[in-house]
Biopython code that builds the backbone (N, CA, C, O; Angstrom):
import numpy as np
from Bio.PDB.StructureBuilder import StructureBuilder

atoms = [
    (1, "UNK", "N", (0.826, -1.181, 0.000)),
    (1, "UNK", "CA", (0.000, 0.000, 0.000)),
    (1, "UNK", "C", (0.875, 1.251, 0.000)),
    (1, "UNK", "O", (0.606, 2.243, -0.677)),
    (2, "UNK", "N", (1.519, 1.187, 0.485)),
    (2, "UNK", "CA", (2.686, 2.379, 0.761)),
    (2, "UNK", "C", (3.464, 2.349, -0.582)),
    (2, "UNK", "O", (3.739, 3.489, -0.955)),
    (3, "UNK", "N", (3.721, 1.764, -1.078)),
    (3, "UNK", "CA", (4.773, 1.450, -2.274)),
    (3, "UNK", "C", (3.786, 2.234, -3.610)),
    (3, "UNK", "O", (4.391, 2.864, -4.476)),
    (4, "UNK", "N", (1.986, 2.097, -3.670)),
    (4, "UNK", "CA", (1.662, 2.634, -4.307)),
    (4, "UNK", "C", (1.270, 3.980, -4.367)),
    (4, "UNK", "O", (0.919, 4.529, -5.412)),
    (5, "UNK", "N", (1.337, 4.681, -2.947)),
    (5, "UNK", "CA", (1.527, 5.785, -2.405)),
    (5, "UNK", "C", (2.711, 6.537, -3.206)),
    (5, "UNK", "O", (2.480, 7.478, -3.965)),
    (6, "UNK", "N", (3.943, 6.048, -2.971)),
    (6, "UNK", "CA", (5.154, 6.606, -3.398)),
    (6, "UNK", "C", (5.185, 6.812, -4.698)),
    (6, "UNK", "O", (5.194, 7.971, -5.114)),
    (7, "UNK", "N", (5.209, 5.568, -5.707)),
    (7, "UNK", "CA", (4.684, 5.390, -6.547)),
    (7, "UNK", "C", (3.468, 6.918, -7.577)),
    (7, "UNK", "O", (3.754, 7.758, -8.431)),
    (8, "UNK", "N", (2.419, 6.622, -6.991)),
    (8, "UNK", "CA", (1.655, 7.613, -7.370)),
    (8, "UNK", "C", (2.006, 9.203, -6.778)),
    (8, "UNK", "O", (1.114, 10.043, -6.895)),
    (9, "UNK", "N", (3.243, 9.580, -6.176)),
    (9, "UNK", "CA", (3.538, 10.678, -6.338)),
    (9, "UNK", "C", (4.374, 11.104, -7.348)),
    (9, "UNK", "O", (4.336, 12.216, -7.875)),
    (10, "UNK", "N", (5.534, 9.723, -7.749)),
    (10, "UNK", "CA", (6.034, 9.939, -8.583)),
    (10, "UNK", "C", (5.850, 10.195, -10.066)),
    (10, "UNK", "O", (6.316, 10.970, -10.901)),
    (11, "UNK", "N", (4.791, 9.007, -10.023)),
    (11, "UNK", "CA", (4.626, 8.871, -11.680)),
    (11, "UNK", "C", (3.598, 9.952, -11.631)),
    (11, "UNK", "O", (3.634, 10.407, -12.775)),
    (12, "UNK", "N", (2.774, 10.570, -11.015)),
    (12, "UNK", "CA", (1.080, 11.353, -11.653)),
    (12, "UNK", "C", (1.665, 12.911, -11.564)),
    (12, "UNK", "O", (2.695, 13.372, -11.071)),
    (13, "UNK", "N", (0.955, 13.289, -12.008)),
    (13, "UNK", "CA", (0.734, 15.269, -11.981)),
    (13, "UNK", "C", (-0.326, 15.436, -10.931)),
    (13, "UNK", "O", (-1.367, 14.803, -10.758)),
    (14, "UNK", "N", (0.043, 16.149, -10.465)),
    (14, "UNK", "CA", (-0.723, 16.483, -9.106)),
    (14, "UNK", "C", (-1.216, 18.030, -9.292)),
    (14, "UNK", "O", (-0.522, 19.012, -9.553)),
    (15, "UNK", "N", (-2.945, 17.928, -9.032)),
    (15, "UNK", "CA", (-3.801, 19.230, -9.425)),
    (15, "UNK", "C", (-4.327, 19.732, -8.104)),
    (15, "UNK", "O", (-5.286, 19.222, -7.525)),
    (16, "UNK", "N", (-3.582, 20.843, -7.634)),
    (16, "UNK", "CA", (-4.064, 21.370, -6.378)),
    (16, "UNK", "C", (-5.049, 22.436, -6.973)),
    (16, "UNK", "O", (-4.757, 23.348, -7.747)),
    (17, "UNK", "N", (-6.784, 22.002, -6.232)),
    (17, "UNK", "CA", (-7.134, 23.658, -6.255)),
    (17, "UNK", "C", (-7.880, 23.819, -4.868)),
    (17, "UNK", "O", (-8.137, 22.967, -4.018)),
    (18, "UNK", "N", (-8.079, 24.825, -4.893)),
    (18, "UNK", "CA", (-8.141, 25.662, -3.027)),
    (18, "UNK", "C", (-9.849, 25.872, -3.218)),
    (18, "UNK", "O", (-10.382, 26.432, -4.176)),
    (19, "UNK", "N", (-10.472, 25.327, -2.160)),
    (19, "UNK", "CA", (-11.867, 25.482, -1.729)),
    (19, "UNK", "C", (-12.125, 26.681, -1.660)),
    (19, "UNK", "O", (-11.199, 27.490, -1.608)),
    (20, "UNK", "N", (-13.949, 27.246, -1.636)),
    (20, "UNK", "CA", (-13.656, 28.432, -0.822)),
    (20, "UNK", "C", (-15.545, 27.768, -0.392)),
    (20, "UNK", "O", (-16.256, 27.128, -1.167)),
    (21, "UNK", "N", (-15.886, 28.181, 0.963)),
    (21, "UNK", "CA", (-17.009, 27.940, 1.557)),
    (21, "UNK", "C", (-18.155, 27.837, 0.059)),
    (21, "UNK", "O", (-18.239, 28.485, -0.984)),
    (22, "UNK", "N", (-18.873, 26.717, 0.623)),
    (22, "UNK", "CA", (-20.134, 26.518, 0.267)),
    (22, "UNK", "C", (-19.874, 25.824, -1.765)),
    (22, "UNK", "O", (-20.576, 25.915, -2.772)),
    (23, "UNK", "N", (-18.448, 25.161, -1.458)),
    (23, "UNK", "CA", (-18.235, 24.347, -2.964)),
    (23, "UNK", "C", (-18.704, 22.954, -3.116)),
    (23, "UNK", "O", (-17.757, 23.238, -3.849)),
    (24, "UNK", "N", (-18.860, 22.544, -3.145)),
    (24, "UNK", "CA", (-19.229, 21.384, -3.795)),
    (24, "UNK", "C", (-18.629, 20.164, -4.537)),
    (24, "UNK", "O", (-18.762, 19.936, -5.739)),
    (25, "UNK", "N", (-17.965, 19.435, -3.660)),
    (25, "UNK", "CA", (-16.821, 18.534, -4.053)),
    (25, "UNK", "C", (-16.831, 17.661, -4.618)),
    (25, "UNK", "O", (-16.155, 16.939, -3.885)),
    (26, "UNK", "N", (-17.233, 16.744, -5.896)),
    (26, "UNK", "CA", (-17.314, 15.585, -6.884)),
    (26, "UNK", "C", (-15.822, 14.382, -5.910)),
    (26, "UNK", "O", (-14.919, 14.626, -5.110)),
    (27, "UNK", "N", (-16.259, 13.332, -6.498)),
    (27, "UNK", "CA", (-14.669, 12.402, -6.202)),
    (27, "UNK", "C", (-14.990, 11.467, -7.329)),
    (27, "UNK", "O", (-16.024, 10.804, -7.257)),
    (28, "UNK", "N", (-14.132, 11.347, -8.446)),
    (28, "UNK", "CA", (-14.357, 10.436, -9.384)),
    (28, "UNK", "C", (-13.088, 9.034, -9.253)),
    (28, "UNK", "O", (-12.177, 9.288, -10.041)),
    (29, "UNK", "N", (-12.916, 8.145, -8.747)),
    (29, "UNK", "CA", (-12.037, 6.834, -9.154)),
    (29, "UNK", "C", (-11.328, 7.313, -8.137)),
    (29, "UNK", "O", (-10.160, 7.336, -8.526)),
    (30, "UNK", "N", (-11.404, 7.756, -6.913)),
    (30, "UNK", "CA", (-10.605, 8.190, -5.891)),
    (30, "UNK", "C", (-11.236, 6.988, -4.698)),
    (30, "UNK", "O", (-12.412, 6.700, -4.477)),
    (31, "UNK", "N", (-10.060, 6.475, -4.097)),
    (31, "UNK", "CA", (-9.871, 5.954, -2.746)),
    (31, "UNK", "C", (-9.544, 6.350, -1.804)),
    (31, "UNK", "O", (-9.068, 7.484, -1.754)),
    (32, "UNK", "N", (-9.680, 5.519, -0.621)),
    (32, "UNK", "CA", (-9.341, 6.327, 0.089)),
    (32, "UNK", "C", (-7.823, 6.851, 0.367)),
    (32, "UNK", "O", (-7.493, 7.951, 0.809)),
    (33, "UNK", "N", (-6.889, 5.624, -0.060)),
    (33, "UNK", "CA", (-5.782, 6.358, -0.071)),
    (33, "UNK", "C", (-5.125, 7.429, -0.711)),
    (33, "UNK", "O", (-4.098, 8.045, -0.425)),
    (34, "UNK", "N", (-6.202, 7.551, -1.950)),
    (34, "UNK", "CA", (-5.599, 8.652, -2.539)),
    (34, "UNK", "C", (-6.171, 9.865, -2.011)),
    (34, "UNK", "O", (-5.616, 10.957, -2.133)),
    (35, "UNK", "N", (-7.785, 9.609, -1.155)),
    (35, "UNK", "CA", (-7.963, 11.048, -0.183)),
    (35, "UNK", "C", (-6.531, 11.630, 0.947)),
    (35, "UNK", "O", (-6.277, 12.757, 1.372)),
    (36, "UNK", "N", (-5.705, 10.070, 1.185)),
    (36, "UNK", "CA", (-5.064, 10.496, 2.241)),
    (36, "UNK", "C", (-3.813, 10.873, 1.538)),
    (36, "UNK", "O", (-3.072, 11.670, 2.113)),
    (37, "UNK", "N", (-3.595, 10.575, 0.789)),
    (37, "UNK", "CA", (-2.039, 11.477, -0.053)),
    (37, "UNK", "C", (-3.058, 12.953, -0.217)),
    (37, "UNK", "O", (-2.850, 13.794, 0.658)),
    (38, "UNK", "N", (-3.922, 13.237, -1.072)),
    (38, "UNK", "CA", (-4.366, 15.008, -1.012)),
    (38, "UNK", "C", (-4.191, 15.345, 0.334)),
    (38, "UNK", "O", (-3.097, 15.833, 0.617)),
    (39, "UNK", "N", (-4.934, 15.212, 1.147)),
    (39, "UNK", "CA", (-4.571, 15.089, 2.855)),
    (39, "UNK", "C", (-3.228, 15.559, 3.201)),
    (39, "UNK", "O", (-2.860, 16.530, 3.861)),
    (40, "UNK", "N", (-2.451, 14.437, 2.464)),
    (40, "UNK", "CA", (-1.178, 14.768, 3.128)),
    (40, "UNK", "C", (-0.062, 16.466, 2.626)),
    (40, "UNK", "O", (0.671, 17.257, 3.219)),
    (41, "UNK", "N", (-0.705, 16.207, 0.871)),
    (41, "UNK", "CA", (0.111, 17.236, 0.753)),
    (41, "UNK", "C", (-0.543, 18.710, 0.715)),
    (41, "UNK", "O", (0.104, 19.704, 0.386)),
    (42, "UNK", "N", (-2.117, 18.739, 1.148)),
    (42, "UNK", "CA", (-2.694, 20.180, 1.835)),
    (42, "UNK", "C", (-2.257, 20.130, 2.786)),
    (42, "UNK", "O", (-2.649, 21.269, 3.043)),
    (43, "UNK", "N", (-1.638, 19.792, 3.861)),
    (43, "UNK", "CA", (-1.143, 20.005, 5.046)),
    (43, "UNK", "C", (0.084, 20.303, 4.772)),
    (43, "UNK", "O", (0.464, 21.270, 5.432)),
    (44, "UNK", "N", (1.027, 19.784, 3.927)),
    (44, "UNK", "CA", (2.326, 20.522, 3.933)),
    (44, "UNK", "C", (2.033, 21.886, 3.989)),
    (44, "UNK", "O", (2.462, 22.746, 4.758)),
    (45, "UNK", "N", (1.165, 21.969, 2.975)),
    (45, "UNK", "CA", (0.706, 23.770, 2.304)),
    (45, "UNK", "C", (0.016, 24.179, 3.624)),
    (45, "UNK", "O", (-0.526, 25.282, 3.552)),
    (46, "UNK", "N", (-0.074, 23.641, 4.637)),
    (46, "UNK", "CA", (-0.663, 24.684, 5.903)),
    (46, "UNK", "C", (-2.153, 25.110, 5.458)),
    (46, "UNK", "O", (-2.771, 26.170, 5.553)),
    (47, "UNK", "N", (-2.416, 24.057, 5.020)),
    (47, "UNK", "CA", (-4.137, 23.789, 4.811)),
    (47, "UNK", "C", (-4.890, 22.877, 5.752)),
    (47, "UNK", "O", (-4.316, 22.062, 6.474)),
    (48, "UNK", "N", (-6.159, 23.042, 5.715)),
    (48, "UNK", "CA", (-6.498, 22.079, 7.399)),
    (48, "UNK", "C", (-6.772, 20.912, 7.083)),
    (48, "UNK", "O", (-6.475, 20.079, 7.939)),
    (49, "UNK", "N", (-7.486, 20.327, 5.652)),
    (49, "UNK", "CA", (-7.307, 19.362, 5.282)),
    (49, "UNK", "C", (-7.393, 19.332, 3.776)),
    (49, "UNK", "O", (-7.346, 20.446, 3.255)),
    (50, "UNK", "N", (-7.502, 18.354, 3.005)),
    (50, "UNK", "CA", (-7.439, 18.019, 1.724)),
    (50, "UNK", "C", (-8.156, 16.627, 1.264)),
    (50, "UNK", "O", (-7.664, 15.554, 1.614)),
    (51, "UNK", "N", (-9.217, 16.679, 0.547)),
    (51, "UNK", "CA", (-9.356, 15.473, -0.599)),
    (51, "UNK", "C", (-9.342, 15.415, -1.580)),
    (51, "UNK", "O", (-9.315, 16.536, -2.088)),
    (52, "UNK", "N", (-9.347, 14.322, -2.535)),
    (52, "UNK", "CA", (-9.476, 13.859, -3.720)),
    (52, "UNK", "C", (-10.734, 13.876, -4.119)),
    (52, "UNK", "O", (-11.833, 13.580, -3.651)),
    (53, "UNK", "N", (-10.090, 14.493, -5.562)),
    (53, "UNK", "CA", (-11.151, 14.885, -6.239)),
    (53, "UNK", "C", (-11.588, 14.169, -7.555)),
    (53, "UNK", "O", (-12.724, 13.961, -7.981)),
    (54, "UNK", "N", (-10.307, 13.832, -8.108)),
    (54, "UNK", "CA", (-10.625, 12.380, -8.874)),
    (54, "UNK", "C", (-9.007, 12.086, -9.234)),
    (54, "UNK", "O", (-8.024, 12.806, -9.058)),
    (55, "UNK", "N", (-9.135, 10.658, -9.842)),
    (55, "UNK", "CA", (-7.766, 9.974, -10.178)),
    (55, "UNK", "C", (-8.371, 9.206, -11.118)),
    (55, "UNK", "O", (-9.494, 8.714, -11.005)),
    (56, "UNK", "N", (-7.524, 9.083, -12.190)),
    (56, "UNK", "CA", (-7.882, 8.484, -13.492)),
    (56, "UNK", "C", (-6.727, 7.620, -13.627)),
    (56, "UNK", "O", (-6.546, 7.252, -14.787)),
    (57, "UNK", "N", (-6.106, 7.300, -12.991)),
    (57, "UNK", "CA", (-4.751, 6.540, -13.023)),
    (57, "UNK", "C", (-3.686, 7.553, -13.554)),
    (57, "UNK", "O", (-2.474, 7.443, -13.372)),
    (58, "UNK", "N", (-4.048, 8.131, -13.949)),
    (58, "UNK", "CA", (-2.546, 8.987, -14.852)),
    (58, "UNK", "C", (-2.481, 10.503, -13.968)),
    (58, "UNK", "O", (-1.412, 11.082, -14.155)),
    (59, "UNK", "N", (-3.126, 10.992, -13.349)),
    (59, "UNK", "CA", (-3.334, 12.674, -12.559)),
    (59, "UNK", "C", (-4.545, 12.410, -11.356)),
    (59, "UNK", "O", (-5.736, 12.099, -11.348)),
    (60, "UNK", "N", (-3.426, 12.747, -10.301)),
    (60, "UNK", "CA", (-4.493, 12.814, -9.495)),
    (60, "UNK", "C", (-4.987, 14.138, -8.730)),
    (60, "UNK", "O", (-4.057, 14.649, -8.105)),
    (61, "UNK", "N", (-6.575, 15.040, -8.578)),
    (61, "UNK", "CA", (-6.546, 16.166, -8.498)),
    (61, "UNK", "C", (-7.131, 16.288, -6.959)),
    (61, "UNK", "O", (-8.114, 15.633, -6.612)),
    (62, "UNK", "N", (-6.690, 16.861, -6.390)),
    (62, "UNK", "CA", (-6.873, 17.432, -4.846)),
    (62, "UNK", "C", (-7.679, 18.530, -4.528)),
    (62, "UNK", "O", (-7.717, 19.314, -5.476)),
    (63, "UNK", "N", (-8.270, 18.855, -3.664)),
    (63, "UNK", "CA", (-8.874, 19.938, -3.064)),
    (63, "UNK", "C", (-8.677, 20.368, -2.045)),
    (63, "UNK", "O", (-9.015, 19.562, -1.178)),
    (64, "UNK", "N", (-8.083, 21.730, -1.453)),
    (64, "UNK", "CA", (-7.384, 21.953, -0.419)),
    (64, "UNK", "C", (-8.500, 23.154, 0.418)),
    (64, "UNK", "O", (-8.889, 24.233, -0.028)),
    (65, "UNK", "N", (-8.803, 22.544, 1.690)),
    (65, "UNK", "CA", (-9.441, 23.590, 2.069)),
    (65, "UNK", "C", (-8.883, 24.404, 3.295)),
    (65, "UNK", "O", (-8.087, 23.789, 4.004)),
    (66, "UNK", "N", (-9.245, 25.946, 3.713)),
    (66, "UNK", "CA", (-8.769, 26.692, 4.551)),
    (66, "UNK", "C", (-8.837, 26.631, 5.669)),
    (66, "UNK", "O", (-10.002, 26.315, 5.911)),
    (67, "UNK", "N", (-8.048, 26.787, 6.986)),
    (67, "UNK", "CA", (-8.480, 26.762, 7.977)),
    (67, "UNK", "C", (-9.677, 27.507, 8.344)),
    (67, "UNK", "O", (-10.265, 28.104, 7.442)),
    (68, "UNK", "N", (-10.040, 27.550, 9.311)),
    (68, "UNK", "CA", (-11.431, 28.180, 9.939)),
    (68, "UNK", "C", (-11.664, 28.597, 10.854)),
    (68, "UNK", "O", (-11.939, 27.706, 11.658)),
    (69, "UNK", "N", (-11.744, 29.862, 11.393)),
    (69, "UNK", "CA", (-11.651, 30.277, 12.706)),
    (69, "UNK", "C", (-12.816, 29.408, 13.635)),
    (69, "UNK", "O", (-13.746, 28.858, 13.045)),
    (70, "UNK", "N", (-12.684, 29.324, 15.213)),
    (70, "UNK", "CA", (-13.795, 28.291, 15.930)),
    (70, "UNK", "C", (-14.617, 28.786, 15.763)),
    (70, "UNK", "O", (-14.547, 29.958, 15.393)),
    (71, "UNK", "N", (-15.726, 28.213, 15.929)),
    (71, "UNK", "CA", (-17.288, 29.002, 16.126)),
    (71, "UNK", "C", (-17.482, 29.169, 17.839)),
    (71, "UNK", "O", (-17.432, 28.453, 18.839)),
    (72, "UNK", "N", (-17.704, 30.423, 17.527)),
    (72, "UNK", "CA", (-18.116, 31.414, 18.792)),
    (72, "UNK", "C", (-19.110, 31.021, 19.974)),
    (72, "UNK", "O", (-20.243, 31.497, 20.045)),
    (73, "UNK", "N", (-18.508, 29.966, 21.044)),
    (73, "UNK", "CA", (-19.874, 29.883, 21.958)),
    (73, "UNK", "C", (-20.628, 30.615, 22.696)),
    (73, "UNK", "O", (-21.422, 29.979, 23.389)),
    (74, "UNK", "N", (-20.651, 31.715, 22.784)),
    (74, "UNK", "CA", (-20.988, 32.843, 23.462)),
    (74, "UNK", "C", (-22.698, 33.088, 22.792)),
    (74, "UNK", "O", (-23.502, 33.953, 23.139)),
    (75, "UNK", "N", (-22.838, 32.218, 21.949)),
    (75, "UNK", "CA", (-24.347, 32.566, 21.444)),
    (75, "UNK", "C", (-24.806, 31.707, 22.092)),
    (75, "UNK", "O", (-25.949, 32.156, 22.169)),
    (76, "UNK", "N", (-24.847, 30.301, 22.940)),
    (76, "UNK", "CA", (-25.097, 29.693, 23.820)),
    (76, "UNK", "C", (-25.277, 30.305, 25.329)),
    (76, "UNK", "O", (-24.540, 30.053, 26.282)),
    (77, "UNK", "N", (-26.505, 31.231, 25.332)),
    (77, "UNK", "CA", (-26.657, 31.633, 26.988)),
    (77, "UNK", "C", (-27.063, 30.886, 27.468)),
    (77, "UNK", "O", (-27.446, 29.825, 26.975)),
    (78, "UNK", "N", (-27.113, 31.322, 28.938)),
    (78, "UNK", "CA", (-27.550, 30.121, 30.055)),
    (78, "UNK", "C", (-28.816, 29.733, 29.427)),
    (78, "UNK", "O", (-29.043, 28.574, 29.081)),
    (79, "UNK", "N", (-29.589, 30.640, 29.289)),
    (79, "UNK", "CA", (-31.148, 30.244, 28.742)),
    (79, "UNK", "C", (-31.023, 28.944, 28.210)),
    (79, "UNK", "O", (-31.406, 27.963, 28.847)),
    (80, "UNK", "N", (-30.367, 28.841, 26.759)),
    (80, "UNK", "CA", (-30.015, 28.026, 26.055)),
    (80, "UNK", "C", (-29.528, 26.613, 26.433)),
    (80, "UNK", "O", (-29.877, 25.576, 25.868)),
    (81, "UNK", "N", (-28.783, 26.704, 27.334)),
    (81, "UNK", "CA", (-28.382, 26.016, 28.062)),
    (81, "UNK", "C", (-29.218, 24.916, 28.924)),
    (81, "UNK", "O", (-29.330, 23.692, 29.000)),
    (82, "UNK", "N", (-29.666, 25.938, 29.446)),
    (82, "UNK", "CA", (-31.050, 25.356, 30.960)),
    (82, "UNK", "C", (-32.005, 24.680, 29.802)),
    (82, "UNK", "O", (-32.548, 23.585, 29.946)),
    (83, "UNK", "N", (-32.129, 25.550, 28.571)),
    (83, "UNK", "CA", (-33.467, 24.871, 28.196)),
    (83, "UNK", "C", (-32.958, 23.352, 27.370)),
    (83, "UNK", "O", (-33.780, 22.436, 27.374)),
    (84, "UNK", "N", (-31.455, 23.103, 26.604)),
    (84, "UNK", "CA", (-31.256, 21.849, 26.604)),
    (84, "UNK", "C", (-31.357, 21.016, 27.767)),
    (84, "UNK", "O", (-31.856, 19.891, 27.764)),
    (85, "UNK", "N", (-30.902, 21.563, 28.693)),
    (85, "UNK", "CA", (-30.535, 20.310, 30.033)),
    (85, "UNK", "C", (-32.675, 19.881, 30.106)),
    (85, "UNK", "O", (-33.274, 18.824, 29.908)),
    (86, "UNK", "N", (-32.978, 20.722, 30.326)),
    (86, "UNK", "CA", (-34.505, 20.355, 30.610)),
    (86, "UNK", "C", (-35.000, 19.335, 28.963)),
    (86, "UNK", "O", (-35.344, 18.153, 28.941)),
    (87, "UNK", "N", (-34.910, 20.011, 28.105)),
    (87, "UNK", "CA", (-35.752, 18.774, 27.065)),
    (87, "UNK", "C", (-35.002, 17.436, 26.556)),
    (87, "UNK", "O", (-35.606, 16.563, 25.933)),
    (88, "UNK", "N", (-33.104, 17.327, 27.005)),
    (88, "UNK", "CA", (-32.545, 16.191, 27.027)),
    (88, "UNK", "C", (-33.516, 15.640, 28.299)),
    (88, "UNK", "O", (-34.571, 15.035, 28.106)),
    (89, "UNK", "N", (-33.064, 15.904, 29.401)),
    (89, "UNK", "CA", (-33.860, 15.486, 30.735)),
    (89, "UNK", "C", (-35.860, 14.711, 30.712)),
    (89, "UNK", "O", (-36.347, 13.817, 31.404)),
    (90, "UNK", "N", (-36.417, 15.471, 29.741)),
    (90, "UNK", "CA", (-38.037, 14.773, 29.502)),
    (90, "UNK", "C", (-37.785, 13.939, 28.358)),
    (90, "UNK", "O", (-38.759, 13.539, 27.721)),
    (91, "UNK", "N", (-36.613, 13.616, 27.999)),
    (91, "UNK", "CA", (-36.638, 12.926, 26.777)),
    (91, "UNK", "C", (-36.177, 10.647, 27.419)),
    (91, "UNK", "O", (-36.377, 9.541, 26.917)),
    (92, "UNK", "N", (-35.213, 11.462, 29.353)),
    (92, "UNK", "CA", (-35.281, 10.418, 29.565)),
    (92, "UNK", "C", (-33.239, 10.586, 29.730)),
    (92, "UNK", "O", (-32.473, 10.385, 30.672)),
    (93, "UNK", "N", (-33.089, 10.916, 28.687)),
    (93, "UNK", "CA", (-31.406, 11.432, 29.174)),
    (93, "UNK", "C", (-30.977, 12.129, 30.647)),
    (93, "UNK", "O", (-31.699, 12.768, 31.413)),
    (94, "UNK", "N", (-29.852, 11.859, 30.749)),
    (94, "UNK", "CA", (-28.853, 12.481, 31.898)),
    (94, "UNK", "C", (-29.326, 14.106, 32.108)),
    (94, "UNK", "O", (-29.679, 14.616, 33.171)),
    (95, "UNK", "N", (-29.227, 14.764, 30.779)),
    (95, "UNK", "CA", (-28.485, 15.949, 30.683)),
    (95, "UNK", "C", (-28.343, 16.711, 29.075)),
    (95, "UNK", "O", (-28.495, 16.297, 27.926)),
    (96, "UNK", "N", (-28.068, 17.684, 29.525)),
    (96, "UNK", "CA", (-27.998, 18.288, 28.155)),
    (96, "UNK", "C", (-27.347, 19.681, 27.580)),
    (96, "UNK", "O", (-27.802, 20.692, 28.115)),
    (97, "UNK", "N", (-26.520, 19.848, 26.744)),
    (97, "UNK", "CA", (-25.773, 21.012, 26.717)),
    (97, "UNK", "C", (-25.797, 21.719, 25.864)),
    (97, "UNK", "O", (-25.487, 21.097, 24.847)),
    (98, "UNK", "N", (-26.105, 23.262, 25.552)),
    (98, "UNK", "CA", (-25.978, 23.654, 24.270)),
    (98, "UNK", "C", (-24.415, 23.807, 23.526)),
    (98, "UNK", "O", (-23.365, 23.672, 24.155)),
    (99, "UNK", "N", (-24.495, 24.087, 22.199)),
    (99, "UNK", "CA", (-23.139, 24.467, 21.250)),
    (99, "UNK", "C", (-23.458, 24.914, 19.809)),
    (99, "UNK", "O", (-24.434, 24.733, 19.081)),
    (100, "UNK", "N", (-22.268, 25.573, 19.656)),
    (100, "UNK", "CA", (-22.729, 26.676, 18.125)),
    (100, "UNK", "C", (-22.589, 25.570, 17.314)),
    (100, "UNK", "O", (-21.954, 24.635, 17.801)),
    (101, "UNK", "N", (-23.121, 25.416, 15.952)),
    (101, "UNK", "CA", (-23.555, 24.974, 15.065)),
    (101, "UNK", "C", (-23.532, 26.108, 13.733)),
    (101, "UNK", "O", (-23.891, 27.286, 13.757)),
    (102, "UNK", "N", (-23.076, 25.450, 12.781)),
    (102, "UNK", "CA", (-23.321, 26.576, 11.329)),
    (102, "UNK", "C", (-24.416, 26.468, 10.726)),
    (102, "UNK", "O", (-24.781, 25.435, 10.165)),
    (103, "UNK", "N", (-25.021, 27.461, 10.774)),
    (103, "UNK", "CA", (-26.596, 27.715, 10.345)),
    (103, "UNK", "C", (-26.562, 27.560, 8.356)),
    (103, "UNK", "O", (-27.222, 26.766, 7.686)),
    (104, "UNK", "N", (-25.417, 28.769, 7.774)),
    (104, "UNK", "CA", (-24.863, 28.813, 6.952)),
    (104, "UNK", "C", (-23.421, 29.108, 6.831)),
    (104, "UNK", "O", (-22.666, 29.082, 7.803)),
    (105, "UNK", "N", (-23.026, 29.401, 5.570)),
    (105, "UNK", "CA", (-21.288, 29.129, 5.794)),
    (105, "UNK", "C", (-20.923, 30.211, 6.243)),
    (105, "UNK", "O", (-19.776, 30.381, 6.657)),
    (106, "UNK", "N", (-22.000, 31.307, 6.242)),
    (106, "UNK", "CA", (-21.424, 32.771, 7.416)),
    (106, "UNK", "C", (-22.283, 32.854, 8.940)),
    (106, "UNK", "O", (-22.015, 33.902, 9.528)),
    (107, "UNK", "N", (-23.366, 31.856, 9.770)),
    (107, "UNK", "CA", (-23.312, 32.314, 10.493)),
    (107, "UNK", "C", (-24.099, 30.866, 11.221)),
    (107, "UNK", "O", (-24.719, 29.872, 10.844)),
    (108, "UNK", "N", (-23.568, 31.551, 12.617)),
    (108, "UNK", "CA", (-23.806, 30.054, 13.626)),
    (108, "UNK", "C", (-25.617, 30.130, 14.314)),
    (108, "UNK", "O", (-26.387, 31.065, 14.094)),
    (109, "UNK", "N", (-25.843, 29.267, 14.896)),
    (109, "UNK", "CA", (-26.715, 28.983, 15.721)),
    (109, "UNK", "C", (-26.719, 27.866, 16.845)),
    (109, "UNK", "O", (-26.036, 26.844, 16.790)),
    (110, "UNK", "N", (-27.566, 28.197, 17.849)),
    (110, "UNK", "CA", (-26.967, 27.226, 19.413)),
    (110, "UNK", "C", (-28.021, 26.239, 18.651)),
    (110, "UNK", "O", (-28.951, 26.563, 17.912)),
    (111, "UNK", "N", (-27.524, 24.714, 19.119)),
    (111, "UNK", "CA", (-28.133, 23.681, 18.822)),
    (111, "UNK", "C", (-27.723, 22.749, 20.693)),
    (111, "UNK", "O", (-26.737, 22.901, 21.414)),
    (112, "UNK", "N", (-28.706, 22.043, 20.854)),
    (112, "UNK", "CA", (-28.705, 21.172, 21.754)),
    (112, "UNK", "C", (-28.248, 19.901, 21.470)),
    (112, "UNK", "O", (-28.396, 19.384, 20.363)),
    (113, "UNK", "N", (-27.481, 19.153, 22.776)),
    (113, "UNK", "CA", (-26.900, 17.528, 22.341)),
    (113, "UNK", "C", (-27.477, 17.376, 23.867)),
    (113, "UNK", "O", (-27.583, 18.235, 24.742)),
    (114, "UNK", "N", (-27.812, 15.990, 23.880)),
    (114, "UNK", "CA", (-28.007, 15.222, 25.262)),
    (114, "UNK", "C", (-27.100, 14.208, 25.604)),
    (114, "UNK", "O", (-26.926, 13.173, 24.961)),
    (115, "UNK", "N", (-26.473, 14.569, 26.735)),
    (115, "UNK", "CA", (-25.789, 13.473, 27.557)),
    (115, "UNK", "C", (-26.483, 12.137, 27.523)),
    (115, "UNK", "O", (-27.583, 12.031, 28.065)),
    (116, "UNK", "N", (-25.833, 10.955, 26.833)),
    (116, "UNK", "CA", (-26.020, 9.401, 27.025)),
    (116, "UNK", "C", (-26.354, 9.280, 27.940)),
    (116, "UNK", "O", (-26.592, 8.149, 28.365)),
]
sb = StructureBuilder()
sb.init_structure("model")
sb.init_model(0)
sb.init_chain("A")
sb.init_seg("    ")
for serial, (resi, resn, name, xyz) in enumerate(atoms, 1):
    if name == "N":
        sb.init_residue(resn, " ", resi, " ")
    sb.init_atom(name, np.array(xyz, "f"), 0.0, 1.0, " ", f" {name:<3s}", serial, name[0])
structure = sb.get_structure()
């Protein structure tokens, strides 16, 4: 597996192109190892991650996407909060916590998870 790793850096042309929010990623004849070579070489480039986008045996093309600043928990007030712990809690769960969530690719919203 590794040997075809090496291999396919040597012999292919390698097509980096750079994401930008809300694209839409195809993967044609791509595995997973060849997601994890794009992977590997968007991270050289100080990208947060990378996949494959297709491989035809002869070029394989990558997609490199940007880091991302965290999403902001501070839109999670107590309110928010109290009112997950209460509808995890009638549902029969422990517990319950709010956290930001991307509403769209510019803006968040608090969503609830319940403690197992």
């Amino acid at each position: 597996m590794a040997s075809r790793c090496a291999l396919m850096v040597l012999t292919t042309m390698l097509l980096l192109t750079f994401a930008t929010p809300g694209d839409t990623v195809l993967t044609a004849g791509c595995h997973w190892v060849d997601h994890q070579e794009c992977n590997d070489m968007c991270l050289i480039d100080s990208f947060w991650y990378g996949t494959c986008t297709s491989w035809d045996g002869v070029q394989l093309s990558c997609r490199c996407y940007p880091y991302r600043s965290p999403l902001n928990g501070s839109i999670c007030s107590q309110l928010f909060h109290k009112g997950c712990q209460k509808e995890c809690v009638e549902k029969g769960r422990r517990g319950g916590y709010c956290y930001p969530q991307l509403a769209t690719e510019t803006s968040i919203e608090p969503n609830c998870a319940c403690i197992e």
